[in-house]
N, C-alpha and C positions, 0 to 999 in steps of 0.2 A: 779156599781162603775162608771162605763161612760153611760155616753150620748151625746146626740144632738140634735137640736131643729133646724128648717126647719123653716126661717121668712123672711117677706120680707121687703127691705130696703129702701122702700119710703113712701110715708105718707097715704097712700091709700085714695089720693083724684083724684086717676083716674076717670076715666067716667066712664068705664066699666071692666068688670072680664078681659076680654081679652087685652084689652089696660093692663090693670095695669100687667098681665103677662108679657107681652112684655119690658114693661119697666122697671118693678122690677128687680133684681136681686136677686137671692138667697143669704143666709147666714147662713153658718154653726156654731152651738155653741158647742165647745168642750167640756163636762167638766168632770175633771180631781182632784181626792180631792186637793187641797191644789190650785189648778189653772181655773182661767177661759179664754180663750182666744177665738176670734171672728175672725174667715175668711170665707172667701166666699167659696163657692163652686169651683170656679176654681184650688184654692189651696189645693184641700181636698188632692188628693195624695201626697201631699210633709207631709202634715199632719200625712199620714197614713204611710208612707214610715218612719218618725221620730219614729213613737211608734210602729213599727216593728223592728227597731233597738235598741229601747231602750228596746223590750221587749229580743228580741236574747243577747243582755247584758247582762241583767238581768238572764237569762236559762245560760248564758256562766258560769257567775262567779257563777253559784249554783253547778255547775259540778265539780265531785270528783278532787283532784287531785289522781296520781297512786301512790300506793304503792311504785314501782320498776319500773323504763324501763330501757332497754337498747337501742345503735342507733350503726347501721352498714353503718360507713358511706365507699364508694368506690370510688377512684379517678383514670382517667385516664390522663396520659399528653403522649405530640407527641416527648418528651426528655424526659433523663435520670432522676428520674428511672422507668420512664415510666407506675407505676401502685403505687398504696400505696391503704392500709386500716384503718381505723381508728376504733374505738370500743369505744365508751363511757356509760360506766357502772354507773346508780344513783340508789340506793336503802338505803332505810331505818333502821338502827342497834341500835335497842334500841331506846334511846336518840338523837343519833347523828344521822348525812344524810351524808351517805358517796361517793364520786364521784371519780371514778378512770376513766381515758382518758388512750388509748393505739396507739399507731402507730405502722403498721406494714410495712415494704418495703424491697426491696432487700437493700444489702448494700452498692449497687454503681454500676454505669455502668458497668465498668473493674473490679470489686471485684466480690467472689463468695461468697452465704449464705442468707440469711435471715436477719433481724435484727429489735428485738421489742423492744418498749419502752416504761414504764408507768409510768405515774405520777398520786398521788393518794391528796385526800385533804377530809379531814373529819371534820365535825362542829357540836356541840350543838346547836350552834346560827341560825344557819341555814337553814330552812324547804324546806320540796318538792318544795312550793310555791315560797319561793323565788327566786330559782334557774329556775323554768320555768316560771316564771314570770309572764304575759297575756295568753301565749300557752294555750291552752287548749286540752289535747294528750285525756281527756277521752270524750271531748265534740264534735269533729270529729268524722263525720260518713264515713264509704268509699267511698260511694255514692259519696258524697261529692269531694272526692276526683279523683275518675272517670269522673265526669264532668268537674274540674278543669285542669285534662292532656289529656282530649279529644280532643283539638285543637294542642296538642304540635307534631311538625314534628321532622325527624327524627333530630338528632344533626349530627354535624363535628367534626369529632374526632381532631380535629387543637384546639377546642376549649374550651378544657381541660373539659369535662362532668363530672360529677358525680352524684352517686345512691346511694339512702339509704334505710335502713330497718327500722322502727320503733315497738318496742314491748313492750308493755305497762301492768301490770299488775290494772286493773280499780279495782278492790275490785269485788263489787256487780257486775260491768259491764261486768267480765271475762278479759280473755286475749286481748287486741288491738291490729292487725297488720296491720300498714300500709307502701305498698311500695311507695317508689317515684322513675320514672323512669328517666335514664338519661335526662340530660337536659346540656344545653348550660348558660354561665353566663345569657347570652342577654336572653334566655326563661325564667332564674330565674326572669330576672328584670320584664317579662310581670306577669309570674304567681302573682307577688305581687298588680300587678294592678288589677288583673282579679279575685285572690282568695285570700286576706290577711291570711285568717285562715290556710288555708294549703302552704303558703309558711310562716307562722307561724311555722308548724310542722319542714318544710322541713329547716329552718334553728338553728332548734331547737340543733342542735349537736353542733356549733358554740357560740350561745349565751349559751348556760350551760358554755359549755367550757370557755368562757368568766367572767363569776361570778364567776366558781368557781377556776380559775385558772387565771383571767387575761387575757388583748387581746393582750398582743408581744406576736405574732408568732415567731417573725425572730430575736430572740433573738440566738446570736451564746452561744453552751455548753463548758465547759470547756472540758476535756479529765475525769475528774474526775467525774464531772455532768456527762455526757452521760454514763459512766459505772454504774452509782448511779440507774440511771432510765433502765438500761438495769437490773439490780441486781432486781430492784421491778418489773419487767415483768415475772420476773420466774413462781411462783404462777398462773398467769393469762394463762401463756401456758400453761400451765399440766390443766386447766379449758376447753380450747379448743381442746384439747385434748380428753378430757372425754367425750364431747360433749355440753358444753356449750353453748350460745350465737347461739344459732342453730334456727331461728323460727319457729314455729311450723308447721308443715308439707312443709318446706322444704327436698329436696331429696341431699344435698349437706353435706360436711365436711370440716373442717378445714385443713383435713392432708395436702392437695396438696397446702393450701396457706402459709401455716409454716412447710413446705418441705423445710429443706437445714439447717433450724434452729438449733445449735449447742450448746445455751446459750451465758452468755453475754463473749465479748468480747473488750479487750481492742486492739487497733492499733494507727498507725500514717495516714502523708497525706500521697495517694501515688499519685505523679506528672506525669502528663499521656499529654503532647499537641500532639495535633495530626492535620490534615489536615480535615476542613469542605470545602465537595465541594458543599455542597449546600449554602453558599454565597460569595463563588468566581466565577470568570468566567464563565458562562454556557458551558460544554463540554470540560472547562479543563482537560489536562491528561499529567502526568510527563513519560517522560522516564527513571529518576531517582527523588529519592523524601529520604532526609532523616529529621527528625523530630527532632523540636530546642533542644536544650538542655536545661530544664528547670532550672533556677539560683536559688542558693540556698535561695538568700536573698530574694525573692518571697516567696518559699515554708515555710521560717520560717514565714512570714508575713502573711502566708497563703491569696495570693493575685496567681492569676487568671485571665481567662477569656477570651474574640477573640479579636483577633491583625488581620491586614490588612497590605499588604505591594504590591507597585502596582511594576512590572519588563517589563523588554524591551524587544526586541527580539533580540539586541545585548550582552543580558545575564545582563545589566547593572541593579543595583538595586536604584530604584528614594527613598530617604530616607523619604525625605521631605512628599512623599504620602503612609508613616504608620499611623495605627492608632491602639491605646491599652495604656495598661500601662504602664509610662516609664521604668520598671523594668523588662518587655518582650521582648520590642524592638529591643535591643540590639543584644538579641538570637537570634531572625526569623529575623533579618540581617543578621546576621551571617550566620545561616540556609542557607537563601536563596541566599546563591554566590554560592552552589553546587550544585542546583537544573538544572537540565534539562528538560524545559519545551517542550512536542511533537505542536509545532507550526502548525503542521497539522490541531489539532483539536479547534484552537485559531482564532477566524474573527477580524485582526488587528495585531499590530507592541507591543501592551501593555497585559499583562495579570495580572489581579487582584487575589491577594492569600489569602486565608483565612485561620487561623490556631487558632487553642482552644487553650488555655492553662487551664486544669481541675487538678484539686486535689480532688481523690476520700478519702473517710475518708476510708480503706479498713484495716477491726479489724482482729483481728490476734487473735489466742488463747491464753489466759492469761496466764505469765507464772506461773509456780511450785511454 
């Protein structure tokens, strides 16, 4: 089916064999059914490097797609609520492809419990394929995948990491498990450069989640929505429970990360500002300290967040050098004419104050 023909590209009216070597240049003839193309010998590798990619294409897209995977994705942050899990469930029922996404996290800094949530979406219309798209979950080898996070150093936990599991049911190929180990955004951004296919995989929880549910994230739930998708998480716990979603030959359980878990629950906000000393003054310390009184027309507006307010050391509060939402201000002035600050631990005549205002969503048991 290919060939190539070795010719030379001068008129061979050299004088002798050796001249006309010298001066000739080689010339490579690809051929290709349907194409003929002519380059020289210098350009062979760019040549040969094209029809190894188009031949890896070609092997990609003859690869199954799976039956069923699931992905455990693990997040960590350096604030509140400090860890979360995700679970995205795609498997095949009948006719239809059905795709369930789960979130698991505490229920808030200051709140106590568990809290799951699922959102499910099922289509006719819609195939394995579509939903993973180019991915290729059964056409990845591990191999592969151990060379690709062989240069990756450790991460900073500042920089919010996360790991996932991937399990794949290939038909013919068996079970697929691949891990990916923590990683930093900025290591995600190289792995794309360095291995497209497997940060293919590793973003694969995301882009699902995308088709088949849409890219708002940060879309706020009503108090009704969030009990809705707490109400369809039921089913999915008593699965982890059982032992589901488990990959195989892990030595771990669900119970200790859906420990506290009580079922769904409805609550309000509950208004918590408190004092951050890690962006105020280095080494500030109160000899008295009491905490704004958060207003009410915030918490129905459900608005939040840090306020700044800089004071004197003749107790004087400078208005003028607050910073936040007008609707806080007012409080952490107020606040702050009772404070006592230990000018001991202060280098200077000013101390700069930092104060949250948070509203935890903290649910409560439904009533009777």
């Amino acid at each position: 089916m290919f060939g190539r023909d070795r010719r030379c590209a001068c008129s061979g009216r050299a004088a002798n064999a050796a001249e006309e070597n010298r001066k000739c240049r080689r010339v490579v003839v690809i051929r290709v059914p349907g194409a003929y193309q002519r380059v020289t010998a210098a350009n062979l590798n760019h040549v040969r490097t094209l029809l190894l990619i188009t031949f890896s294409l070609a092997s990609a897209s003859a690869a199954a797609s799976p039956t069923n995977f699931y992905i455990i994705q693990n997040f960590s942050y350096d604030g509140p609520p400090h860890w979360a899990v995700g679970v995205l469930d795609v498997r095949t029922e009948g006719p239809d492809t059905l795709v369930r996404r789960a979130h698991i996290s505490p229920s808030g800094n200051h709140c106590h419990g568990i809290t799951v949530k699922v959102i499910e979406s099922r289509s006719a219309l819609r195939t394995m394929r579509d939903l993973i798209g180019r991915t290729q979950i059964c056409g990845v080898r591990n191999r592969e995948l151990r060379r690709a996070y062989r240069k990756s150093k450790p991460v900073d936990l500042l920089e919010h990491p996360s790991s996932s599991t991937i399990v794949a049911d290939c038909g013919d190929g068996g079970v697929r498990v691949f891990e990916h180990p923590e990683q930093s955004w900025q290591q995600q951004k190289k792995l794309k450069l360095r291995s497209p296919r497997v940060a293919g995989l590793r973003d694969l929880f995301w882009e699902v989640s995308a088709r088949a549910f849409g890219s708002n994230r940060s879309r706020v739930l009503s108090e009704d929505e969030d009990y809705a998708l707490q109400v369809a998480a039921v089913p999915l716990v008593e699965e982890l429970r059982g032992g589901e979603f488990i990959p195989p030959g892990a030595s771990w359980s669900w119970q200790r990360t859906i420990d506290g878990y009580r079922g769904p629950k409805r609550g309000g906000y509950k208004p918590i500002p408190y004092w951050n000393p890690s962006a105020s003054t280095p080494g500030l310390r109160f000899k008295s300290f009491t905490s704004p009184t958060f207003p009410n027309l915030a918490i129905q507006a459900r608005i939040g967040g840090p306020t700044k307010i800089q004071i004197h050391r003749d107790h004087s509060v400078d208005e003028a050098e607050t910073s936040g939402h007008p609707l806080l201000l007012p409080a952490l002035v107020e606040a702050a004419r009772s404070w006592q600050i230990d000018w001991s631990t202060v280098d200077g005549d000013t101390a700069l104050v930092a104060v949250r205002f948070d509203l935890e969503h903290c649910r409560e048991e439904p009533p009777d």
